[in-house]
Biopython code that builds the backbone (N, CA, C, O; Angstrom):
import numpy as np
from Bio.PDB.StructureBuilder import StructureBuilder

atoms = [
    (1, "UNK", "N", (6.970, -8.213, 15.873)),
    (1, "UNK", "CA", (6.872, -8.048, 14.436)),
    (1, "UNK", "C", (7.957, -7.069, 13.983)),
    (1, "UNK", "O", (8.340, -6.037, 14.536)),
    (2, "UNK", "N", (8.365, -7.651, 12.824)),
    (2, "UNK", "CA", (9.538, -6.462, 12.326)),
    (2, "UNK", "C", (9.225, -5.375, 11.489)),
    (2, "UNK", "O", (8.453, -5.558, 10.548)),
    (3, "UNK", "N", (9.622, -4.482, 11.662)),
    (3, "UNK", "CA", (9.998, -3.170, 11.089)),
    (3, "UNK", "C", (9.834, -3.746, 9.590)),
    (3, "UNK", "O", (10.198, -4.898, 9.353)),
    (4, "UNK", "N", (9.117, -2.688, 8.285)),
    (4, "UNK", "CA", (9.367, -2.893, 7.305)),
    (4, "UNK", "C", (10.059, -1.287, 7.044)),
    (4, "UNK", "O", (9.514, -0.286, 7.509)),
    (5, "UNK", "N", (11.228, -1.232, 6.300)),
    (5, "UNK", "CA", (12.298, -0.401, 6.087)),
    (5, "UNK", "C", (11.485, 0.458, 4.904)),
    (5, "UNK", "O", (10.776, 0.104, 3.961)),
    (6, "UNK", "N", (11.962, 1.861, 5.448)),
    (6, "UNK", "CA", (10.915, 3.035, 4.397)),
    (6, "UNK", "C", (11.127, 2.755, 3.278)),
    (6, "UNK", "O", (10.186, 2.872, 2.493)),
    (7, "UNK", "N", (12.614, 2.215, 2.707)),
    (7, "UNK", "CA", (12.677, 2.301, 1.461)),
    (7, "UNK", "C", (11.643, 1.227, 0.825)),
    (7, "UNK", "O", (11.156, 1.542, -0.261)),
    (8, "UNK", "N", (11.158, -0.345, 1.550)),
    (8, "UNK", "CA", (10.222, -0.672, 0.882)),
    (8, "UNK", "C", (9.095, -0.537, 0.772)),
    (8, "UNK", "O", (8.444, -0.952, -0.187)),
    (9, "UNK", "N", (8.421, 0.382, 2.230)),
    (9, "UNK", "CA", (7.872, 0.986, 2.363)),
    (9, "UNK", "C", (6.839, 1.836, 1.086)),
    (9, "UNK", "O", (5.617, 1.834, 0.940)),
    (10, "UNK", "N", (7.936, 2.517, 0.296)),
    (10, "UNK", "CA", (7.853, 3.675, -0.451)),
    (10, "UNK", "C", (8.270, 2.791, -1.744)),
    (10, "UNK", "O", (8.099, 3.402, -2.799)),
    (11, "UNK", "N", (8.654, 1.805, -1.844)),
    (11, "UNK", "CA", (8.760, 0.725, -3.574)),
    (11, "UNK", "C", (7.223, 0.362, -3.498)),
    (11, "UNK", "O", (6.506, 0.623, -4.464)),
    (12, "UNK", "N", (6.715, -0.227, -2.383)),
    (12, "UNK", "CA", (5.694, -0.971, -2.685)),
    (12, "UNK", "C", (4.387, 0.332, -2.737)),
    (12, "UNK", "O", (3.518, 0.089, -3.575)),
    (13, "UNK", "N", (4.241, 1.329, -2.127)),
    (13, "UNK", "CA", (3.263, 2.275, -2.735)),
    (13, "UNK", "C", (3.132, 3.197, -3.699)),
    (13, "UNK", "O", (2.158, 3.889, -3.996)),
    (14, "UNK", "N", (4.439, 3.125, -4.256)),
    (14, "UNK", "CA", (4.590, 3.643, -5.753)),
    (14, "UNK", "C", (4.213, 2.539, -6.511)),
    (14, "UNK", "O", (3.451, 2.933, -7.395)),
    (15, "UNK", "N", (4.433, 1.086, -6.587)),
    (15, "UNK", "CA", (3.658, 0.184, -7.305)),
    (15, "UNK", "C", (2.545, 0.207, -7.378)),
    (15, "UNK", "O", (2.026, -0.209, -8.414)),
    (16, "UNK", "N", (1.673, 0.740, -6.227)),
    (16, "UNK", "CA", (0.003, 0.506, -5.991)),
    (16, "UNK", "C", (0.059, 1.685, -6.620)),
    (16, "UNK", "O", (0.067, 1.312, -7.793)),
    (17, "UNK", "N", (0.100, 2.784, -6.641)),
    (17, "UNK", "CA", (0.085, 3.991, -7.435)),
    (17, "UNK", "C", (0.064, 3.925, -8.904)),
    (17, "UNK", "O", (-0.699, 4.592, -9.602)),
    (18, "UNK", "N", (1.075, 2.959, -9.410)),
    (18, "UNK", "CA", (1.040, 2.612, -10.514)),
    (18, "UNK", "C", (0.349, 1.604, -11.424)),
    (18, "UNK", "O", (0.487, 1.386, -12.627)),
    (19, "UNK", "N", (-0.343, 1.116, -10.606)),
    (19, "UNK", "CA", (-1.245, 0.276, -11.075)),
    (19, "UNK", "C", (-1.437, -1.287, -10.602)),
    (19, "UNK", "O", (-2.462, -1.931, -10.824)),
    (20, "UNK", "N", (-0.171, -1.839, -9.849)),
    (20, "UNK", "CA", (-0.061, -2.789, -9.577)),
    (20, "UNK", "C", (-1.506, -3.085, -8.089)),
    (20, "UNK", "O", (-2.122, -2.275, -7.396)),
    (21, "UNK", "N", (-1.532, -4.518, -8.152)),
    (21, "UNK", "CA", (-2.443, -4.526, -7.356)),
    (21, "UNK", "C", (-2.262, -4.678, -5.874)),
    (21, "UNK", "O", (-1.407, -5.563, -5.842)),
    (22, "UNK", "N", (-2.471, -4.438, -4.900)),
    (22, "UNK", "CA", (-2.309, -4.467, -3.623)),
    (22, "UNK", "C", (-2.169, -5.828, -3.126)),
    (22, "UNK", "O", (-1.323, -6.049, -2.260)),
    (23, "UNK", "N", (-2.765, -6.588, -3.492)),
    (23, "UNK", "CA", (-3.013, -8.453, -2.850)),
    (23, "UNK", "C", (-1.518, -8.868, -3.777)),
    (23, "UNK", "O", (-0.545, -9.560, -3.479)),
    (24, "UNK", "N", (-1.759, -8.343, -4.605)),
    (24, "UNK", "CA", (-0.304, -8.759, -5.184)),
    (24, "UNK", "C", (0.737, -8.526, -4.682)),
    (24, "UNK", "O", (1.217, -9.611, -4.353)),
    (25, "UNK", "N", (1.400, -7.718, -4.417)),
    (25, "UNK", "CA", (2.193, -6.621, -3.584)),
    (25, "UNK", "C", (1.781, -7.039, -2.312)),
    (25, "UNK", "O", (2.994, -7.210, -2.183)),
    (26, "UNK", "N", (1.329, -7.346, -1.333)),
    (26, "UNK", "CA", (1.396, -8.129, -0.285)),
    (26, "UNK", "C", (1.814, -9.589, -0.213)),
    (26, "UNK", "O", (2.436, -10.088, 0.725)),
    (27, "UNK", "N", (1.373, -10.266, -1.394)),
    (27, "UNK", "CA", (1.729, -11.545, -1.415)),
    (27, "UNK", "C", (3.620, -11.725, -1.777)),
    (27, "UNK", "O", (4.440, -12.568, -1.415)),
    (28, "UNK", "N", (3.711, -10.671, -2.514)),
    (28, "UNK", "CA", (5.095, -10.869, -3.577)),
    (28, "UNK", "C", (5.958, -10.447, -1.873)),
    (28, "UNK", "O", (6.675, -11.329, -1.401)),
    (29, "UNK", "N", (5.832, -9.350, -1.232)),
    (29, "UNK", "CA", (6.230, -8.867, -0.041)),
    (29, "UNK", "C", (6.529, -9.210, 1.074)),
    (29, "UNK", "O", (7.517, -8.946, 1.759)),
    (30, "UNK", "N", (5.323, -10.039, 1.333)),
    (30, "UNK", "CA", (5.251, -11.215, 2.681)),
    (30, "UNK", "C", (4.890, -9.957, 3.275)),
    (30, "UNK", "O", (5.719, -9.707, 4.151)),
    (31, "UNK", "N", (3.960, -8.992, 3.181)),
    (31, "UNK", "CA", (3.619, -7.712, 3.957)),
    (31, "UNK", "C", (1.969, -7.513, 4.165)),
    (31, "UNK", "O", (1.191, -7.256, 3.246)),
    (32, "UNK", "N", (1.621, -7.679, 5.508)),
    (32, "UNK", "CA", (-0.020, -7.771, 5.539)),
    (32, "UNK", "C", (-0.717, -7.017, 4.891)),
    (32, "UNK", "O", (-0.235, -5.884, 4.889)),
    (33, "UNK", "N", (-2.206, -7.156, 3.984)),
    (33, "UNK", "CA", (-2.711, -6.190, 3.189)),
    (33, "UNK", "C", (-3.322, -4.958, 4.074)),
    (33, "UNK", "O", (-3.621, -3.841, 3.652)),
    (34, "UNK", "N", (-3.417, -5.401, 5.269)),
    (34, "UNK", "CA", (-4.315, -4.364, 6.253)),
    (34, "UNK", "C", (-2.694, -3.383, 6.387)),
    (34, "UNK", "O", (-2.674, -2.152, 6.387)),
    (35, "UNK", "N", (-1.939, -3.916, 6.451)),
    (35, "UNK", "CA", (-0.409, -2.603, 6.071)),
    (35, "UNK", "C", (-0.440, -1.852, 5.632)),
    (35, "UNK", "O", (-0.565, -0.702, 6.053)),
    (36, "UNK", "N", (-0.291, -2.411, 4.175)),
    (36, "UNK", "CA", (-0.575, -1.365, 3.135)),
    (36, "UNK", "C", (-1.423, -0.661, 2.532)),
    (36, "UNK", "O", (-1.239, -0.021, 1.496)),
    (37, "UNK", "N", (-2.595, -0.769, 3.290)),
    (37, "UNK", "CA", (-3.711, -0.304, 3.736)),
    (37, "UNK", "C", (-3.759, 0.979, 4.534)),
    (37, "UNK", "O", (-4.410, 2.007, 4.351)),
    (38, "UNK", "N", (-2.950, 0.661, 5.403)),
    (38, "UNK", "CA", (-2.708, 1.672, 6.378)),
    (38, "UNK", "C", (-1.816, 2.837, 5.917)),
    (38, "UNK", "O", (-1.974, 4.041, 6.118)),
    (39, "UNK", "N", (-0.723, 2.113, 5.171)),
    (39, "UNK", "CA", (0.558, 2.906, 4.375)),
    (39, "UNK", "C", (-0.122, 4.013, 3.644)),
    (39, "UNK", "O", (0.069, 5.171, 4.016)),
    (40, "UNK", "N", (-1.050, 3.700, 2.439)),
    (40, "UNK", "CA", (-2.187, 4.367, 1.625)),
    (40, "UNK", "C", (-3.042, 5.542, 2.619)),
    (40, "UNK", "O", (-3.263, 6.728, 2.377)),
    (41, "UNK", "N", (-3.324, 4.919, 3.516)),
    (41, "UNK", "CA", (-4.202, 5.840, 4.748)),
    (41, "UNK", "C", (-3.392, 7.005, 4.529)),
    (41, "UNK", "O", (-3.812, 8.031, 3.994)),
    (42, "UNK", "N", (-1.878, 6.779, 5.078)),
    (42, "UNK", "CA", (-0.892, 8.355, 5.648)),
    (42, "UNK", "C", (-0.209, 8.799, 4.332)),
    (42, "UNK", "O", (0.510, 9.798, 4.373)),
    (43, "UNK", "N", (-0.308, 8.413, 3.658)),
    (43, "UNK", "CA", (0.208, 8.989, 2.209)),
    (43, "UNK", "C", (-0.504, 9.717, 1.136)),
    (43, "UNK", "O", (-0.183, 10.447, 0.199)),
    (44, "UNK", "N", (-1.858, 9.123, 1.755)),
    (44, "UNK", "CA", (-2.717, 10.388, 0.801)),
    (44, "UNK", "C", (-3.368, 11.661, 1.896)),
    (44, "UNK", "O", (-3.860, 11.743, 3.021)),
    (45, "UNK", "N", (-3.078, 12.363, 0.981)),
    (45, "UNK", "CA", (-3.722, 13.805, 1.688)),
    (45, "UNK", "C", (-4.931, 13.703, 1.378)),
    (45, "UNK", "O", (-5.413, 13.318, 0.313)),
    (46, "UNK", "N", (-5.580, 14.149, 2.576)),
    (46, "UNK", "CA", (-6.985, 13.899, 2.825)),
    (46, "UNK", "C", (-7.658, 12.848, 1.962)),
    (46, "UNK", "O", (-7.919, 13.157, 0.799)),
    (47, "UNK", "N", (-7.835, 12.152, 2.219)),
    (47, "UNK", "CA", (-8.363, 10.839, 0.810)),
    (47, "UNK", "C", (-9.489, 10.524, 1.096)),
    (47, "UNK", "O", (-9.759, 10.173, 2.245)),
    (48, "UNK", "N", (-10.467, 10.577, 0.060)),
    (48, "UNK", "CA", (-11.853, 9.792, 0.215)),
    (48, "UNK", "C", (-12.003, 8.815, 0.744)),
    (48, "UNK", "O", (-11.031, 8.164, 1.124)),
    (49, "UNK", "N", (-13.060, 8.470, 0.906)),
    (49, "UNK", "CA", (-13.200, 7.131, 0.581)),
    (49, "UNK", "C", (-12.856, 6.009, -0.936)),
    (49, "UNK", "O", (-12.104, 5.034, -0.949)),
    (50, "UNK", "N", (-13.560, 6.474, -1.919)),
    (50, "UNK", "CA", (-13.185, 6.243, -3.229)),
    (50, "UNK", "C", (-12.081, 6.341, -3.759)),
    (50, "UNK", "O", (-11.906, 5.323, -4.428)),
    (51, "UNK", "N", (-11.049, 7.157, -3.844)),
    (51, "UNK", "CA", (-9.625, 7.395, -3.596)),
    (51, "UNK", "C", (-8.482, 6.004, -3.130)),
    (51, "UNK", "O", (-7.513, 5.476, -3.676)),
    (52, "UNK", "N", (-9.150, 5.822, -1.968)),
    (52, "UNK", "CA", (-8.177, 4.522, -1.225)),
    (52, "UNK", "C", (-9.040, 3.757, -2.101)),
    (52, "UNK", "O", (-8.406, 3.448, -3.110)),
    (53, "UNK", "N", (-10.182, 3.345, -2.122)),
    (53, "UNK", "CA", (-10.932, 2.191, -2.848)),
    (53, "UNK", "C", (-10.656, 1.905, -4.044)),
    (53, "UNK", "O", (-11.316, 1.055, -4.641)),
    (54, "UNK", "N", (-9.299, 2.768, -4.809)),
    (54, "UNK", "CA", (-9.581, 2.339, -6.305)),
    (54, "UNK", "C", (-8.583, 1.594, -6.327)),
    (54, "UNK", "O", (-8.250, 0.965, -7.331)),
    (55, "UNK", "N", (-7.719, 1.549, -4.769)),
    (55, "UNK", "CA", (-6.365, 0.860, -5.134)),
    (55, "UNK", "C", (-5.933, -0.239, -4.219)),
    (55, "UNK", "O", (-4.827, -0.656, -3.874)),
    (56, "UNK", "N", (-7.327, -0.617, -3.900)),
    (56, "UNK", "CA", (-7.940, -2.094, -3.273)),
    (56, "UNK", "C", (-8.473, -2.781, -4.511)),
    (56, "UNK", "O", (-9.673, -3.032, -4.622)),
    (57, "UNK", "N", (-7.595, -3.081, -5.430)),
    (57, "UNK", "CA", (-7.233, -4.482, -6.192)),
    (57, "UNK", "C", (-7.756, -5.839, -5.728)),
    (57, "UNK", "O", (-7.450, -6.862, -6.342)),
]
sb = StructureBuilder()
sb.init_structure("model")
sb.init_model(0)
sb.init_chain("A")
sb.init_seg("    ")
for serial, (resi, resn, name, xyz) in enumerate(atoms, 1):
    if name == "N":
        sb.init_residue(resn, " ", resi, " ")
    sb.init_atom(name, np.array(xyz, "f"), 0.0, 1.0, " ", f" {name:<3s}", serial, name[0])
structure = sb.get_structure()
């Protein structure tokens, strides 16, 4: 499996940040949702549960 490059990395979780939806942004990406899933995991400091859940679109 290939490498996805930080810079899109870091486009596509500033979109989820911004409101865009995650299934979307995986689909538009060709990038698994359990990814960016994971991406969300290491990018938030200490994160709830509810936190990650609001941006599971």
């Amino acid at each position: 499996m290939a490498e996805i490059a930080k810079e899109v990395q870091a486009e596509i979780l500033s979109k989820i940040k911004s409101g865009i939806p995650a299934v979307k942004l995986s689909k538009d990406y060709g990038v698994h949702i359990q990814t960016i899933y994971g991406w969300l995991r290491k990018s938030v400091s200490g994160p709830s549960y509810s936190e990650l859940n609001k941006y599971k679109n």
